[in-house]
N, C-alpha and C positions, 0 to 999 in steps of 0.2 A: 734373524727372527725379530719380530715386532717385542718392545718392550710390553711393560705391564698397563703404561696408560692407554696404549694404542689399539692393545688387545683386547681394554674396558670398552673402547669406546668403538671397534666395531661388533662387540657383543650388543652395544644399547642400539646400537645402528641397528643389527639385524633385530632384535627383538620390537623397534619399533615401527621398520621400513615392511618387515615380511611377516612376523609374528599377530602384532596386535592388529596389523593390515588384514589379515583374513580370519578376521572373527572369531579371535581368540581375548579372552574377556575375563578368564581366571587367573585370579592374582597371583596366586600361587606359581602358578605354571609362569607365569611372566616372572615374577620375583627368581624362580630355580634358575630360567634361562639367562637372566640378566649377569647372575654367579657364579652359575658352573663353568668353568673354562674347556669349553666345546672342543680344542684343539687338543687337549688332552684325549680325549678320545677316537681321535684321528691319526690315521698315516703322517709323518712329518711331509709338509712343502705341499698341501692339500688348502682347497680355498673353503676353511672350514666356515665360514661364514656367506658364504656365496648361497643364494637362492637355488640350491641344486641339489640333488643325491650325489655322498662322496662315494667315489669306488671305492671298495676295501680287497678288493681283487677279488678272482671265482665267482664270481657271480652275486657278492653280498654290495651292500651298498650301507653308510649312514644315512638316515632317510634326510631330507630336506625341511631346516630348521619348522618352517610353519606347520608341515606338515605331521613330525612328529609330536610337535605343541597341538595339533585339532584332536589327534588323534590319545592325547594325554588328558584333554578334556570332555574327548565322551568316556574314557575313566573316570574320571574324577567324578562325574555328573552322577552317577549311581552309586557315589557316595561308598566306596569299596573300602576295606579295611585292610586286605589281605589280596594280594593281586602277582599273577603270573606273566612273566613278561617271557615270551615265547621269541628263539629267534635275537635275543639281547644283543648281537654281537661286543663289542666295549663295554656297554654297556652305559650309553647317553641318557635313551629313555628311561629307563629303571632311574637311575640317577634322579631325573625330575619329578620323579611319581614319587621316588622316597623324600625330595625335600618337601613336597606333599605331603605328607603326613602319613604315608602309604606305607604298609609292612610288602617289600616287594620279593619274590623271588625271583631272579633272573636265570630261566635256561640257555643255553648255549651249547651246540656241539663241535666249535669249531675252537680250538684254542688259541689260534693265530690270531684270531681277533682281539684277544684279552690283555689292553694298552697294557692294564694296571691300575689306570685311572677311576673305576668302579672303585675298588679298593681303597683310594686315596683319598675319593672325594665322598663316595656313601657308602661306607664301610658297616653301616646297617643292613644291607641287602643281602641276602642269601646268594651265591652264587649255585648253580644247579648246571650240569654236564653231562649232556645226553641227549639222544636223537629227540630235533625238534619237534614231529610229527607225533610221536608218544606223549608229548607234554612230561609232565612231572606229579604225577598222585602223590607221591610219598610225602609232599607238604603240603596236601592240599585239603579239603576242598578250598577252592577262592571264591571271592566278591566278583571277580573280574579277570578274563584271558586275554591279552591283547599279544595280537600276534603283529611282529616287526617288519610288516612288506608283504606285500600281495601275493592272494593265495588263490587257484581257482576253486576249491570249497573248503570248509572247516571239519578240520577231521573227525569223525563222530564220540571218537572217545575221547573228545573235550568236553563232555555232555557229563561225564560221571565224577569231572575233576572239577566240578561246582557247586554252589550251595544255593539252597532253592531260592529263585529268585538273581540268581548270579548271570553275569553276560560275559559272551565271547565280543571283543571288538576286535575287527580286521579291516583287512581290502581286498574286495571279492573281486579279481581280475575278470577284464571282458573281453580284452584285446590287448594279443602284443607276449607272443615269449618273452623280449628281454624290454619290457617295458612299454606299457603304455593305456589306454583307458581302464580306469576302475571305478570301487565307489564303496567309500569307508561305510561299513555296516554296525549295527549290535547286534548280537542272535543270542535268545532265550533259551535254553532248551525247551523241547517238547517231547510228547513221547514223537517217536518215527525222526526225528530228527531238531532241526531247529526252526524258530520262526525268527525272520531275519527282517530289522527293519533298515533301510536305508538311511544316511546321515547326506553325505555329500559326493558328490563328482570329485574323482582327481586322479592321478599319473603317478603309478608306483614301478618299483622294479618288481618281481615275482621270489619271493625266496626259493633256491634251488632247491631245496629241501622239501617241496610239498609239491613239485612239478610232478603230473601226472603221466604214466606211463604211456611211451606212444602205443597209439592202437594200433594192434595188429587188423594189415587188407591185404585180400586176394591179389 
């Protein structure tokens, strides 16, 4: 195992080489990612800092350092106070939203995933356990829903677990069961559903847990 210098220094690597590289610009989120010790929230003998999604097995994935940082700052961008992290597995991203300043609640229904390192490292966060596609009312309404991995829509009764003015952030899958085009959104509610604006292009894995049922054909 790398000591503690080596382990600083390829945090600053990835925060500079990948992070602040793709137009990530809030300090915050740069200062969390430079601290938190990202290998805590991974499988041991994982290239927790590699430009990549780590496998966590089943189908989950840690998302890929820049990419969890873009997607932490169209949170942060609307300025949330109170924010549901859908999907948390470990619990990395919560993690960076809470050294933000962010009251976070993290759902999860998978416990296997749960390092501990949530707990160690932002032990302000609400932990929340239970089917990812329900969300979490009971401590809601939120500023902000951001869901952890690509979905092909956002399920509609995320729409009553916010407060006016509140946004869903995700990644609307376009291609690719087990990975591949998408394009990180915000969506408002509206009545009939949501208005979704686009942010950017990018390549996520799909959370298992909001795969859509195959259609039945003749």
């Amino acid at each position: 195992m790398p000591d503690q210098t080596a382990r600083n220094i390829a945090r600053d690597h990835m925060v500079d080489s990948q992070v602040r590289a793709d137009h990530v610009h809030d300090t915050r989120i740069i200062a969390a990612m430079r601290a938190l010790p990202r290998e805590d929230f991974a499988p041991p003998g994982g290239l927790v800092y590699a430009d990549a999604d780590l496998p966590l097995g089943q189908g989950r994935y840690l998302l890929k350092p820049a990419l969890a940082a873009r997607l932490a700052q169209l949170v942060l961008a609307g300025m949330p106070a109170h924010v549901l992290v859908v999907g948390a597995g470990s619990g990395y991203l919560a993690a960076v939203l809470a050294a933000a300043g962010v009251h976070v609640v993290a759902l999860e229904e998978e416990r296997r995933l749960d390092t501990g390192a949530l707990a160690r490292h932002a032990p302000q966060v609400e932990a929340a356990h239970g089917p990812l596609a329900a969300g979490w009312p009971a401590s809601g309404p939120y500023d902000a829903i951001v869901i952890e991995g690509a979905v092909p829509e956002i399920p509609p009764q995320f729409a009553a677990q916010l407060t006016p003015g509140g946004r869903v952030i995700t990644i609307l899958a376009e291609s690719g069961e087990n990975g591949g085009l998408g394009r990180a959104a915000t969506a408002a509610a509206v009545e009939g559903g949501f208005a979704v604006v686009m942010a950017f292009d990018c390549t996520s894995r799909p959370l298992p847990q909001f795969s859509r049922a195959p259609a039945f054909s003749f």
